[in-house]
C-alpha positions as CSV (number, residue, x, y, z in Angstrom):
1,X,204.5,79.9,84.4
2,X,202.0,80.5,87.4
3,X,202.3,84.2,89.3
4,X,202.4,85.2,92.7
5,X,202.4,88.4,94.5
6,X,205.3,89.5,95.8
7,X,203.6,92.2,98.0
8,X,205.8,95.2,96.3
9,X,205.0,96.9,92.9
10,X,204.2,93.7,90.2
11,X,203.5,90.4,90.4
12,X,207.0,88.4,89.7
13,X,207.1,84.8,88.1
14,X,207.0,81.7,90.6
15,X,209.9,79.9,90.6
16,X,212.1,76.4,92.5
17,X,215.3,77.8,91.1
18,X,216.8,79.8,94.2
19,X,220.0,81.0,92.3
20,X,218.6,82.8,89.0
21,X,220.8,85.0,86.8
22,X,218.5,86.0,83.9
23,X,217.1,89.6,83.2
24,X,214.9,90.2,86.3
25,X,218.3,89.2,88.6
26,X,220.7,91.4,87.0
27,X,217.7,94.5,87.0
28,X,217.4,94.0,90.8
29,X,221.5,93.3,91.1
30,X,221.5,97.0,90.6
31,X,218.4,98.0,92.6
32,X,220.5,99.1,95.9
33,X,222.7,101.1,94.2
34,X,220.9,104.8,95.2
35,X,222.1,103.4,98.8
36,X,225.3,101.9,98.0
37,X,227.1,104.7,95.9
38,X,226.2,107.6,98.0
39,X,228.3,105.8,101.1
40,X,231.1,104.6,98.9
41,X,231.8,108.1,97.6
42,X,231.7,109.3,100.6
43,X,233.9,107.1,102.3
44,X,236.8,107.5,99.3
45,X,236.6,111.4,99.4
46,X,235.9,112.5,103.0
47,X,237.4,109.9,104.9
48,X,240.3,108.5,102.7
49,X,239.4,104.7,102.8
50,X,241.3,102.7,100.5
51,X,238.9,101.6,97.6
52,X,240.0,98.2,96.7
53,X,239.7,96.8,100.3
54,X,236.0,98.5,100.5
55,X,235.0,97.0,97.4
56,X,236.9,93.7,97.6
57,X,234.7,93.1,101.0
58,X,231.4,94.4,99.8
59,X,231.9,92.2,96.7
60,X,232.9,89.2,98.7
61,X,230.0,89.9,101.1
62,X,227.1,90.1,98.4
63,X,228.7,86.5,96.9
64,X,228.7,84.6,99.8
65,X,225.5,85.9,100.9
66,X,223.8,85.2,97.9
67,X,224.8,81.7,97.8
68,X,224.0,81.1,101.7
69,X,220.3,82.9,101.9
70,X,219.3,82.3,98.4
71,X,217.5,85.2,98.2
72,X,217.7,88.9,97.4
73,X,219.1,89.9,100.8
74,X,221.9,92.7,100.6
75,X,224.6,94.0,102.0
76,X,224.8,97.8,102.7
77,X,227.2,100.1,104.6
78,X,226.0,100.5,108.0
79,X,224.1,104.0,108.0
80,X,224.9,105.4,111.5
81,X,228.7,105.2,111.5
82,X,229.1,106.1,107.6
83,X,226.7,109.0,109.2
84,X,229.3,109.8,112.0
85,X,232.4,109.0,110.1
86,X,232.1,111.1,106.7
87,X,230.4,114.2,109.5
88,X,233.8,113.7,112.0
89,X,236.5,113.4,109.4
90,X,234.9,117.1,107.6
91,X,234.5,119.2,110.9
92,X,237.6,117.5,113.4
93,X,239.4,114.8,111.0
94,X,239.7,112.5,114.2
95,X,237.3,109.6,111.9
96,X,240.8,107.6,110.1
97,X,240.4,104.4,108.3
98,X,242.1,102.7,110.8
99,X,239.7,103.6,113.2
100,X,236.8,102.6,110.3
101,X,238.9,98.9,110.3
102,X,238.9,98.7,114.3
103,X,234.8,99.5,113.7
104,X,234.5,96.5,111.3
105,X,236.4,94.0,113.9
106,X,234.2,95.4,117.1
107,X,231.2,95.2,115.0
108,X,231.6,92.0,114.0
109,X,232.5,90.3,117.0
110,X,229.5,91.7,118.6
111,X,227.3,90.3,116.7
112,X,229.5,87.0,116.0
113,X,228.7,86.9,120.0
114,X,225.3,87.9,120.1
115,X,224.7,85.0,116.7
116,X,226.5,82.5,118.7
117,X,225.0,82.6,122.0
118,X,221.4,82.4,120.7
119,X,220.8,86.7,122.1
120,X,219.3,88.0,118.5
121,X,216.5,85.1,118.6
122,X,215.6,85.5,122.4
123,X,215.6,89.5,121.9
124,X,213.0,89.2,118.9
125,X,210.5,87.0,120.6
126,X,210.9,89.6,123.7
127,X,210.4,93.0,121.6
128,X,207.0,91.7,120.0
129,X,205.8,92.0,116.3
130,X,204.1,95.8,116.3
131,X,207.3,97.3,117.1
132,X,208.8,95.4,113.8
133,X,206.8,96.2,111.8
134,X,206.8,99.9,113.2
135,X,210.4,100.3,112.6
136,X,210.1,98.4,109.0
137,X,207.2,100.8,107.6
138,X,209.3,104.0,109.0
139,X,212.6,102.9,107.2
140,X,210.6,102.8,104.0
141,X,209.1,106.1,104.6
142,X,212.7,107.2,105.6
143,X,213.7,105.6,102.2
144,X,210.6,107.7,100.4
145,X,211.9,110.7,101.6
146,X,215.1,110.6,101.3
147,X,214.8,109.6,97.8
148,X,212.4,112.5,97.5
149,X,215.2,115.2,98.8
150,X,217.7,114.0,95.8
151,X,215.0,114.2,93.1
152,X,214.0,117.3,94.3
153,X,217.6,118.7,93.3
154,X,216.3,118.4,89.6
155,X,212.4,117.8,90.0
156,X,211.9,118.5,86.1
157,X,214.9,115.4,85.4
158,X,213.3,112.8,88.3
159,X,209.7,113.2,88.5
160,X,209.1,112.1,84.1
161,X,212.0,109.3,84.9
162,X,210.1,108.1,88.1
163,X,206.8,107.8,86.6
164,X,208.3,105.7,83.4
165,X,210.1,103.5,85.8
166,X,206.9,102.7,87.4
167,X,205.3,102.0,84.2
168,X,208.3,100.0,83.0
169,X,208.5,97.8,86.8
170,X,205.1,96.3,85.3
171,X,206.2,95.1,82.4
172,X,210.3,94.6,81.7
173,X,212.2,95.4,85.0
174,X,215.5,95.6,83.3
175,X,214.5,98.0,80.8
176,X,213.5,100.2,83.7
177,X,217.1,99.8,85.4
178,X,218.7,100.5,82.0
179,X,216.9,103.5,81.5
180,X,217.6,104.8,85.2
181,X,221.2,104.2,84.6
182,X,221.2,105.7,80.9
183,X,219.4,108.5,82.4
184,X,222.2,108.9,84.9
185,X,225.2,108.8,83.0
186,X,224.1,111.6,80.7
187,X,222.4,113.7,83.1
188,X,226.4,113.2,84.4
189,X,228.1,114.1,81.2
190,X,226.2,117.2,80.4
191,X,226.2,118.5,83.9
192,X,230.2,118.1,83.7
193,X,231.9,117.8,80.0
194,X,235.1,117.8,81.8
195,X,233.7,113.8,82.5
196,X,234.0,112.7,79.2
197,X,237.4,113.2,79.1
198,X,238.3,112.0,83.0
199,X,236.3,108.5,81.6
200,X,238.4,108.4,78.5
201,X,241.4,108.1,80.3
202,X,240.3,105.6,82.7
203,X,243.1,102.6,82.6
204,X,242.5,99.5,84.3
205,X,245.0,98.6,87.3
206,X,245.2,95.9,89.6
207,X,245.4,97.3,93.3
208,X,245.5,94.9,95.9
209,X,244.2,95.4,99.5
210,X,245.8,96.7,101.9
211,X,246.6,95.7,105.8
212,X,244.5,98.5,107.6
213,X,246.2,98.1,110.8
214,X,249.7,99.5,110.0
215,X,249.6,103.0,111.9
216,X,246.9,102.0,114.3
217,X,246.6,103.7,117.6
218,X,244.9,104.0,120.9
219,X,242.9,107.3,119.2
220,X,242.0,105.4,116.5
221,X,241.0,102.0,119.0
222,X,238.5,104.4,121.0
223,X,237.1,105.9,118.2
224,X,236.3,103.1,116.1
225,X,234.7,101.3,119.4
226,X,233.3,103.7,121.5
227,X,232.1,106.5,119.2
228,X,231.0,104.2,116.0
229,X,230.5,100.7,116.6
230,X,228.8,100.4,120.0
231,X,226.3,103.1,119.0
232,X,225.5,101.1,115.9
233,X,224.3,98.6,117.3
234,X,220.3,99.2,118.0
235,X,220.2,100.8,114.6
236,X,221.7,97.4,113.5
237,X,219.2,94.9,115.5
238,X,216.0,97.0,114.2
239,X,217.3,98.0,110.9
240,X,219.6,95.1,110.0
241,X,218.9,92.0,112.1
242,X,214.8,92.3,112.5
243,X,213.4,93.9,109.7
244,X,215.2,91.9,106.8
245,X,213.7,88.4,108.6
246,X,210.7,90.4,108.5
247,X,210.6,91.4,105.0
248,X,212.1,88.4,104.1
249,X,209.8,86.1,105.6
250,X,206.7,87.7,104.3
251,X,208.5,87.9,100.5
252,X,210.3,84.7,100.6
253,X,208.2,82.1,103.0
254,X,209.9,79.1,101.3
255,X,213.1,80.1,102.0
256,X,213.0,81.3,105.8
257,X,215.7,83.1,107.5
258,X,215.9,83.2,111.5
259,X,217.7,86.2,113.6
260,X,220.1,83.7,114.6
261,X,221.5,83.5,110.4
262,X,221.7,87.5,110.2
263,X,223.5,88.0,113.4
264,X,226.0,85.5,112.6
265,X,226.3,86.2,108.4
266,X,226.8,90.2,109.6
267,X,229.3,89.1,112.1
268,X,231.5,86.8,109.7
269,X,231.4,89.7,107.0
270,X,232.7,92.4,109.5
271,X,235.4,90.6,111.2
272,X,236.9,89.2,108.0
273,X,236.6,92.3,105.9
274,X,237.5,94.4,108.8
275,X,241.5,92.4,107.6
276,X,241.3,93.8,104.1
277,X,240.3,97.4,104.9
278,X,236.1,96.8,104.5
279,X,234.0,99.0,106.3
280,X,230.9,98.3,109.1
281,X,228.5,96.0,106.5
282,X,225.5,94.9,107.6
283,X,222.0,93.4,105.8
284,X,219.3,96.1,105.0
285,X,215.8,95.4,104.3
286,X,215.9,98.8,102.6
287,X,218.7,97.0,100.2
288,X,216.6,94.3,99.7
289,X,213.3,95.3,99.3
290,X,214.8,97.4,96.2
291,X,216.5,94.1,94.7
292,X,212.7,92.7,95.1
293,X,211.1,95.9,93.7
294,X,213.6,96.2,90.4
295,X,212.7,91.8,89.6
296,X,214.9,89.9,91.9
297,X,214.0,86.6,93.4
298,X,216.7,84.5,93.9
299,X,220.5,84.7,95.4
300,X,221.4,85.5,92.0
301,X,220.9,88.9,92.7
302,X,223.1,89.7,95.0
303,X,226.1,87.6,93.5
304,X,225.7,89.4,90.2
305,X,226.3,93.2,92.2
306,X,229.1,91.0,94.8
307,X,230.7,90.1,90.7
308,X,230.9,93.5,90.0
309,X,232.0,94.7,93.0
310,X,234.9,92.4,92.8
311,X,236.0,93.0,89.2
312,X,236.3,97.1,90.0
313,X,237.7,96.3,93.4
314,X,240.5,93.8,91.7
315,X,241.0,96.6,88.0
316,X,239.7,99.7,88.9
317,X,239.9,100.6,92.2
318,X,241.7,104.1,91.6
319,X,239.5,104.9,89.5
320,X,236.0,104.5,91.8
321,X,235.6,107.9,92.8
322,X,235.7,109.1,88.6
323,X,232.8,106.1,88.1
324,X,230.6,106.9,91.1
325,X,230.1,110.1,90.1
326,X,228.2,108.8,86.8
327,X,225.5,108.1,89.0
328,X,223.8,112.1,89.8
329,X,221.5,112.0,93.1
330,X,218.5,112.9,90.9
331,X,218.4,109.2,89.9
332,X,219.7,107.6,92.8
333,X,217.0,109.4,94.3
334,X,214.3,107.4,91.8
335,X,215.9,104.5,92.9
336,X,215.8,105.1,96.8
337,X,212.0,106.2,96.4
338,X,210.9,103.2,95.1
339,X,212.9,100.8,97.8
340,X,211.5,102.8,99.8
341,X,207.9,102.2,98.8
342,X,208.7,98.3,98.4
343,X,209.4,98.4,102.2
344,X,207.0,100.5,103.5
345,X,204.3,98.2,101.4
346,X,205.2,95.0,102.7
347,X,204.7,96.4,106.5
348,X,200.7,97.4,105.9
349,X,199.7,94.0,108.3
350,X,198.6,96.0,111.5
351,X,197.3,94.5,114.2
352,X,193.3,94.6,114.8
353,X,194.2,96.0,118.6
354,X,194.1,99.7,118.8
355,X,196.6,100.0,121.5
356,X,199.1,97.9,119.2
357,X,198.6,99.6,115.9
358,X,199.5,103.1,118.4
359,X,202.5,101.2,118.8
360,X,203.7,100.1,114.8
361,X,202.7,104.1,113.8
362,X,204.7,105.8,116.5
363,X,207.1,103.3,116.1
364,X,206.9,104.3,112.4
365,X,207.2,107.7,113.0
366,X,209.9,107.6,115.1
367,X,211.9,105.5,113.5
368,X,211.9,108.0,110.2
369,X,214.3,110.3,112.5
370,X,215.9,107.9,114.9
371,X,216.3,103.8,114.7
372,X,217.4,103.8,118.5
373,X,214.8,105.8,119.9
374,X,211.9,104.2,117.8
375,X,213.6,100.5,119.1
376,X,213.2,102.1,122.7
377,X,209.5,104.0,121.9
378,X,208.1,101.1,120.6
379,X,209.4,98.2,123.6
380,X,208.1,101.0,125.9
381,X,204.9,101.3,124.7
382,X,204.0,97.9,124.1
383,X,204.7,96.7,127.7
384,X,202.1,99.6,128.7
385,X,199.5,98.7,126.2
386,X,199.7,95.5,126.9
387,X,199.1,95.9,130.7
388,X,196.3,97.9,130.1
389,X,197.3,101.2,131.3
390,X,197.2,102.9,127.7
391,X,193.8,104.3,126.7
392,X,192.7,105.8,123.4
């Protein structure tokens, strides 16, 4: 079978099947997971989300996108209001679940509007292409170093595991996402015995979802709109909406994917898991260029992690916040690094214009801190080097 560079770490096989489940797909299933667990932890401990409604939606969300895009696009908690949710509930405890449900509903009807009216296509031929890719290459180096940070917390554990993962990406993908997880489970079970025994009496139980709007109230309504889903929503369009088209496109050219399908697959996905208790989803080219970089290259992917995610959700639901905690950050952080790197390769195609490549890197830059402000930065800049009045 011919090979084709995928633009990441290896060359992958070339393939007309768009719904694979062999080795490479279940490696890369599990590729987003140094994003994934961190946020579902969270969101159990700190805020007090029901599990089985989280997972049940994430599950349902990674199936049915799988099956619609047919490629290795994910579905990951949406960064700034897991940010401001798991920060409010620990310092003022105003951050409830029903507020995190009325987030999911206002998210998604946002972007069912902005789908539906045609806005997300109109805004991406009006930004222009240096700012995308500026904000693409700064979430991987965002991705880089946060990844770095959680090695760092056991440098002598990460660094040997990173550098066999990369030797192992060339050749067997799933033998380096075996050995990641291997790794993790008994860097887990030596760091806390007490584990071993918490595991051993793990029971599976079927808990079903529950209706997240029983106690809701006007606190809760203001909070989930105002203070976490409006602001979401630049991070959302840059992170979410434009940079997975743009990864996607340059990965997956025979399978394209307009601004128009995110918009409206991230609005669907909100407003019906906002009814089970899901939280704010959206599609992160972070998620998916780690599928890519651990082998995945079909929908496969994605359905495969959404299978999993349903069978916990539907059996072990009480027990989520006992099995997160198999995965330490030190390997998370391996995984994270490497998405990271996946991204930040696949937006090297500067522009040959000086003024435009001062865009993509401050854009870049910015974007490593703040989504929103690069978004703003880079639109800014871009009008004034295109009129000529920037001069370098």
């Amino acid at each position: 079978m011919a090979e084709v560079q995928t633009g990441g770490l290896k060359p992958a096989p070339a393939t007309t099947s768009w719904l694979l489940f062999d080795s490479r797909e279940w490696s890369g299933a599990l590729g987003d997971l140094g994003t994934l667990v961190p946020f579902l932890l969270a969101y159990v401990t700190v805020v007090g989300v029901a599990p089985a409604g989280m997972l049940l939606g994430f599950g349902a969300a990674l199936v049915a996108t799988g099956l619609y895009f047919r490629t290795p696009m994910a579905v990951q908690p949406m960064k700034a209001i897991g940010a401001v949710s798991i920060a409010g509930a620990a310092q003022t405890a105003t951050v409830t679940p029903e507020a995190i449900a009325v987030a999911a509903l206002a998210t998604g009807l946002i972007w069912l509007l902005l789908g539906i009216t045609g806005t997300a296509d109109r805004v991406l031929r009006w930004i222009g292409r240096p700012v995308i890719i500026g904000i693409t290459l700064g979430l991987g180096l965002a991705f880089m170093l946060q990844g770095t940070q959680m090695m760092a917390t056991a440098v002598w554990f990460a660094a040997p595991l990173l550098l066999i993962t990369i030797l192992l990406l060339a050749r067997k993908a799933i033998f380096a996402m075996v050995l990641i997880l291997l790794s993790g489970v008994a860097w887990a079970l030596l760091s806390d015995p007490s584990m071993a025994h918490v595991l051993a009496a793990t029971r599976p139980g079927f808990v079903p979802p529950a209706w997240p709007f029983t106690d809701l109230s006007w606190t809760a309504v203001f909070t989930g709109i105002v203070l976490l889903a409006l602001p979401q929503v630049p991070l959302t369009l840059g992170n979410a909406v434009l940079a997975p088209v743009e990864f996607s496109t340059k990965e997956f050219p025979d399978r394209p994917v307009t601004e128009r399908k995110v918009a409206l697959s991230t609005g669907l996905m909100n407003t019906l898991g906002s009814v089970i208790g899901a939280v704010p989803m959206c599609h992160g080219a972070g998620g998916m260029a780690a599928q890519v970089s651990f082998g995945a290259r079909s929908g496969g992917a994605p359905v495969i992690l959404g299978v999993i995610l349903i069978v916990l959700a539907l059996g072990f639901s009480d027990s989520l916040a006992v099995l997160l905690r198999l995965f330490p950050q030190p390997a998370l952080g391996v995984m994270l690094f490497l998405a990271g790197l996946q991204l930040a390769l696949g937006s090297c195609d500067f522009a040959r214009d000086k003024g435009e490549r001062f865009v993509t890197l401050g854009t870049a830059a910015l974007a490593i801190w703040n989504v929103g402000i690069a978004f703003l930065f880079g639109i800014l800049m871009l009008y004034i080097a295109r009129r000529g009045w920037l001069r370098l």
